[in-house]
N, C-alpha and C positions, 0 to 999 in steps of 0.2 A: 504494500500500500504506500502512495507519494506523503510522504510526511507533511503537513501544512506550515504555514510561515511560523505561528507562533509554537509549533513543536520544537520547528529549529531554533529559534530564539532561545528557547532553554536548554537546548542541545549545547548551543556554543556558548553558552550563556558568560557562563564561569569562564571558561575558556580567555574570552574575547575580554572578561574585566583583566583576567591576571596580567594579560600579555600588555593592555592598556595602564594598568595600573604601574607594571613595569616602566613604561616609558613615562610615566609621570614620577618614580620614582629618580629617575636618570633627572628630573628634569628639576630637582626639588627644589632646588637654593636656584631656580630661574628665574626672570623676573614675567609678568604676564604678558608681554609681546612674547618672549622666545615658548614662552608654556602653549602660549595658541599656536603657536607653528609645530610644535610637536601633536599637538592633537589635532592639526589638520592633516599635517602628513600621515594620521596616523586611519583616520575615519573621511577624513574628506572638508572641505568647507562647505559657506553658504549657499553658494551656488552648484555643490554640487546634492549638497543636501538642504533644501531651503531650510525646514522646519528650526534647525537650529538656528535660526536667526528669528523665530519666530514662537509668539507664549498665547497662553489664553488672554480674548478680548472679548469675551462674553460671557455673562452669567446668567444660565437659565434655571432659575426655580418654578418646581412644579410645572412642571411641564405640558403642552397637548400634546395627550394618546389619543389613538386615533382607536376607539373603543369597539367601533365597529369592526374593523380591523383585528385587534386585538382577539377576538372569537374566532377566527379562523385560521390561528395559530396551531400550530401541532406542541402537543409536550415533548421532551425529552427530557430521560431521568438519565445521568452519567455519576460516576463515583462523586461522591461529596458533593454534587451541585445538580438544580435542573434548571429550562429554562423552554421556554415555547418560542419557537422560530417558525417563519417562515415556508408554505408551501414551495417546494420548487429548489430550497437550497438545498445542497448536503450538509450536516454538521458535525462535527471532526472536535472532540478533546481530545487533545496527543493523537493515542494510535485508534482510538473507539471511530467508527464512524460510522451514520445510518443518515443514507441519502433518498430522498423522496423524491419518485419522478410523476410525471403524469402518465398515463393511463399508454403503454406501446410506446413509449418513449426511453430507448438505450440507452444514452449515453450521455454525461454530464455536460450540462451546459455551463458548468465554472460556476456558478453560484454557490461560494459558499461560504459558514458561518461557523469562525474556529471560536473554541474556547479556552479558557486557562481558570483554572482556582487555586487560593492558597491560601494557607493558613493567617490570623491574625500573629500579627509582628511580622510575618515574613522575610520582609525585606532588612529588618531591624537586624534579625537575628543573623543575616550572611554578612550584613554589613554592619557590626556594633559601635565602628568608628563616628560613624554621623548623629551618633545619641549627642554628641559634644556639641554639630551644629545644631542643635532644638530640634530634630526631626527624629520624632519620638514612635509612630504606627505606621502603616501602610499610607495610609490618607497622606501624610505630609510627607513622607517620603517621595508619591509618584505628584505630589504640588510642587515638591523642591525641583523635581528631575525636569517637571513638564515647562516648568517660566525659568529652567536655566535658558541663558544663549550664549553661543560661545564669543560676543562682544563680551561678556562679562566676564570671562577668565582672566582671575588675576593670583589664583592660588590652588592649591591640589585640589580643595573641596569644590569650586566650579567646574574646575575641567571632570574632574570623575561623574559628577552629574548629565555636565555635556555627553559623554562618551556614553553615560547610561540612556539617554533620552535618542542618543542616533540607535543602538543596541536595540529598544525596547521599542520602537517606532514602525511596524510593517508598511508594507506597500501602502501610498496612499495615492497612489497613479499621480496626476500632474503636482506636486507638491507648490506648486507656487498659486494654486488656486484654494488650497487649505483654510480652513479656519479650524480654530481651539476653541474652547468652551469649557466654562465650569458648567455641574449642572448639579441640582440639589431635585430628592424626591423622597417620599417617606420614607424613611427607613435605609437610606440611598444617598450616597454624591458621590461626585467623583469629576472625570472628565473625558467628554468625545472630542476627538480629530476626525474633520472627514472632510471630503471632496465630491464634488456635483457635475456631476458631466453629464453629456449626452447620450453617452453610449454606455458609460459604466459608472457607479458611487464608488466611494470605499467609507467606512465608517470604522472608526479606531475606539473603544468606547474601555473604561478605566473604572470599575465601579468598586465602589467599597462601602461596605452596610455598615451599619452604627455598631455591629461588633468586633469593626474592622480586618472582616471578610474582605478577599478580594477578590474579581472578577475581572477576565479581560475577555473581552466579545470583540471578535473583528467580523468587521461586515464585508465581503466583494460580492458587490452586486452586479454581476455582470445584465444587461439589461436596462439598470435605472430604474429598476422598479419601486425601490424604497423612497421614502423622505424623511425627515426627520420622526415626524408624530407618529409612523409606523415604527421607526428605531426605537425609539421611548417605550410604546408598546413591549417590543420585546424584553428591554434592560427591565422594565415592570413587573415579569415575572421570572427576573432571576433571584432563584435558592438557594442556600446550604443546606445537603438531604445527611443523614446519615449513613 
């Protein structure tokens, strides 16, 4: 089975900070011009990567779901989490995956809807150093990562952020047409990256429950058939199952 984006993401995960961290180690008594040339040479810059130059500019609370929508959602239950997606996509945690076609219809048309869950502290716990910058749960760990940019590198603690945020950022097709967003729901916030095209979306969506559960739902829509208030729908009814 093709592994999806964010199976790799945690595949290389570790991998891709050490080797990073390394060269931020080399780099330590630098000053923050020479520190961003190592982590451009290392991950790429702005323009090859917009998003690092770019943070959340929106804050949506309480969102429109699109309710009507919302009912013709499918469940799925997967280890430790469920969530209702989308007729027509497949949906892939790591190696689990159950794709829904229509009726005589072979073969995937690329729609699909990965997922990730992780425990409370997660991030805290791989990484114990950043307790020292205030970034204390999940939640403000992926706030620090997502409104780093790499103008702002001016010490180890930036640039590691930056490198986590190119790291943890899937496809998001034209990235210079991107928006960020916070976004607040019961029980719920966090933050979507996505992109609106003609022919495809991509929805990057970062959720974390007030037990500071985390959640990562990536949307490729191939089609355009989503919008927002359909997205929201979905993240609505993500779980922690036992």
């Amino acid at each position: 089975m093709k592994k999806g984006p964010v199976h790799d993401t945690l595949h290389y995960f570790l991998i891709a900070v050490f080797l990073a961290l390394a060269v931020l180690f080399i780099a330590r008594f630098a000053g923050g011009p020479i520190l961003r040339i190592y982590v451009q040479s290392g991950i790429g810059d702005c323009r090859r990567i917009p998003v690092l130059c770019m943070a959340p500019t929106q804050n949506i609370t309480g969102p429109q779901i699109d309710k009507e929508y919302a009912a013709t959602l499918i469940y799925n239950r997967f280890p430790r989490m469920s969530v209702s997606t989308p007729r027509g996509f497949s949906v892939v945690q790591e190696l689990i995956k159950k794709v829904y076609y229509k009726k005589h219809k072979r073969m995937d048309n690329g729609a699909v809807v990965y997922l990730l869950h992780q425990d409370p502290g997660y991030f805290i716990s791989l990484y114990p150093q950043v307790k020292a910058q205030g970034v204390a749960d999940n939640y403000h760990f992926m706030k620090r990562m997502l409104y780093s940019k790499e103008s702002d590198i001016n010490g180890i603690t930036e640039a590691f952020f930056v490198i986590m945020k190119s790291i943890f950022t899937p496809d998001l097709g034209d990235q210079s047409g991107v928006v960020m967003a916070e976004i607040s729901m019961p029980g719920k916030r966090g933050f979507i990256n996505y992109s609106l095209g003609k022919k495809d979306n991509y929805f990057d969506c970062n959720i974390i429950t007030d037990k500071d559960v985390f959640f990562k739902v990536y949307i490729k829509d191939r089609g355009a058939r989503l919008d927002l208030p359909k997205v929201f729908a979905v993240i609505s009814t993500l779980q922690e199952v036992e």
